[in-house]
N, C-alpha and C positions, 0 to 999 in steps of 0.2 A: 772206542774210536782211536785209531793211530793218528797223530799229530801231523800236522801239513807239512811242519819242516823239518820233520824224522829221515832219518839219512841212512839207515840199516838197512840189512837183505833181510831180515827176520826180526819176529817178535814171538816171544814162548808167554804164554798164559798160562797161571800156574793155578790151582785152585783144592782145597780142602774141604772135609767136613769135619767137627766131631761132633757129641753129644753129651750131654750131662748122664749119662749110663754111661757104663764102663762097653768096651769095644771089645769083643774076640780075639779080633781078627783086625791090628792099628794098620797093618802094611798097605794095604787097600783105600787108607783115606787121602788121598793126597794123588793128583794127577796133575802134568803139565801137558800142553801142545803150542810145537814149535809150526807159525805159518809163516810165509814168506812176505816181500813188502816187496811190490810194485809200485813207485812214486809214479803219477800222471801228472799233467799238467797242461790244460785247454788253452794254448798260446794263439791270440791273433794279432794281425798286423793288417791295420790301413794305411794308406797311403792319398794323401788331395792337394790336389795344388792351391794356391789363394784366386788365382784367377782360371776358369777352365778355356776363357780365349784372350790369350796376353797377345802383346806387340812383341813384333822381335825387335831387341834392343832394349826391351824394359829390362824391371827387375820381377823376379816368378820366386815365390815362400812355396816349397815343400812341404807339408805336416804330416808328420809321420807316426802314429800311438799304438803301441804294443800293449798288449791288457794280457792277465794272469787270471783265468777264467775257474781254477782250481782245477781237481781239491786240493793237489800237493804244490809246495812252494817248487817254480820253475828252476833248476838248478842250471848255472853256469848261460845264459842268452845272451845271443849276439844276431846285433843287425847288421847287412851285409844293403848296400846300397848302389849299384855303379850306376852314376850319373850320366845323363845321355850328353854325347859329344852336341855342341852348342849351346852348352851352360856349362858356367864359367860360375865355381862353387864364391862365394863370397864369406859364409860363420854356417857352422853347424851351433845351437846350443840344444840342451835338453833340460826336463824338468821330471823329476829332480835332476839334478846337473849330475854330470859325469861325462858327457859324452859331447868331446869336441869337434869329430873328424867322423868319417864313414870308411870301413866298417868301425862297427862299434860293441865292444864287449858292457852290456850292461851288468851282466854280473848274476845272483838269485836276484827272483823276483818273487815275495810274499801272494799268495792267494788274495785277488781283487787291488793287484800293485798294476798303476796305468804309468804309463811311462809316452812322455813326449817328445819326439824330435824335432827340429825347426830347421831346416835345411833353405838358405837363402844365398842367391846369385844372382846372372845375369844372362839371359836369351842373346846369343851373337845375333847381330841386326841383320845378317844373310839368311838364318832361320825360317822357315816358312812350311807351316804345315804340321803333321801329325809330331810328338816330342814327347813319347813315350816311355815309362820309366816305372822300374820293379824294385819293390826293397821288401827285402826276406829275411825270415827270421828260424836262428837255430838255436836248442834247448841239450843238453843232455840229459833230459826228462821226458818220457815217453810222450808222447802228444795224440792223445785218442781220437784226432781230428786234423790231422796238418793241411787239408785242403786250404785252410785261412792262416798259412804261415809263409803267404806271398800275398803282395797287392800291387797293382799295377796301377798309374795313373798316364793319361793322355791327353793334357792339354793340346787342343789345334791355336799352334802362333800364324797368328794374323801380322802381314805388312800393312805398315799404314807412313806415306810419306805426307812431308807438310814441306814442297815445293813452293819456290820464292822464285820471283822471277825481278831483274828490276834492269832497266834499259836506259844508256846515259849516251847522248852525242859525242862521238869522237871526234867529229871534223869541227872548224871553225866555227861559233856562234856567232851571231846569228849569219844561219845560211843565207846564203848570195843564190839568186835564180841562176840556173844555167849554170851551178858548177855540181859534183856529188857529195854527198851529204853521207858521211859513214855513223852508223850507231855499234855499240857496243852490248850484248846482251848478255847478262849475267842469269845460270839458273842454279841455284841450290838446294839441297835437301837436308835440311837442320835434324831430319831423321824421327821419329828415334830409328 
């Protein structure tokens, strides 16, 4: 078995025989075969948001986990992430750590190495509706499957107002019959 995190174009197997008799003919004991090394590595990438129907104006956690599904260790992977315009990025962190910002060079990644990302911001409170978003991932390790080396997620942002209404007299208290009576009407929306 060639090692996962073998880094060569070739491996030569060498191999002998002798015997306790004596040999004719020694030239013939002894053969090598040089074969070639294809490293693979079965990379995927999900991608979920913490809430699949937020408010615009909250806060919305991105998770994002990259798995090394083997055999060979993934050489050189990087996540590539563009965030959709009305988020407003706040901490990237990852685990293991390395990765502050997006994209993100994770580095090798050993056979059965899960890697996490934590992407957290803020939904613009104008936002409303589909808020769709791709993060992909690239290996310089063949990938005998790259159909799962994107993921998309689609939160639908919901508006939700919490309207304040409150109404105060502006003309003299207490009114007098027969004159007019002004009020003042105040409406707010504390948002989010």
């Amino acid at each position: 078995q060639v090692e996962p995190d073998f880094a060569g174009a070739s491996v030569t197997n060498n191999a002998s025989a002798d015997a306790d008799e004596p040999d004719d003919d020694p030239t013939d004991n002894t053969d090598a075969v040089t074969v070639s090394v294809q490293p693979e590595a079965n990379l995927t990438i999900t991608k979920n948001p913490s809430n699949p129907d937020p408010v615009a104006g909250d806060q919305l956690t991105w998770v994002i986990q990259v798995y090394n599904d083997g055999p060979s260790v993934a050489r050189n992977v990087d996540v590539a992430d563009t965030l959709p315009s009305g988020f407003a990025v706040t901490s990237v962190v990852s685990a293991p750590a390395g990765c502050i910002a997006l994209p993100c060079d994770l580095g090798d990644l050993d056979v059965g190495a899960l890697v996490t990302i934590i992407v957290q911001g803020t939904i613009d409170p104008s936002v409303v509706g589909p808020l769709a978003n791709t993060a992909t991932l690239t290996s310089d390790t063949d990938d005998p499957d790259p159909s799962d080396n994107s993921a998309t997620a689609t939160p639908i942002v919901k508006a939700i107002a919490d309207l304040a209404i409150d109404k105060q007299p502006t003309s003299v208290t207490p009114f007098v019959p027969g004159t007019v009576a002004t009020w003042t009407i105040t409406v707010t929306n504390p948002g989010p």
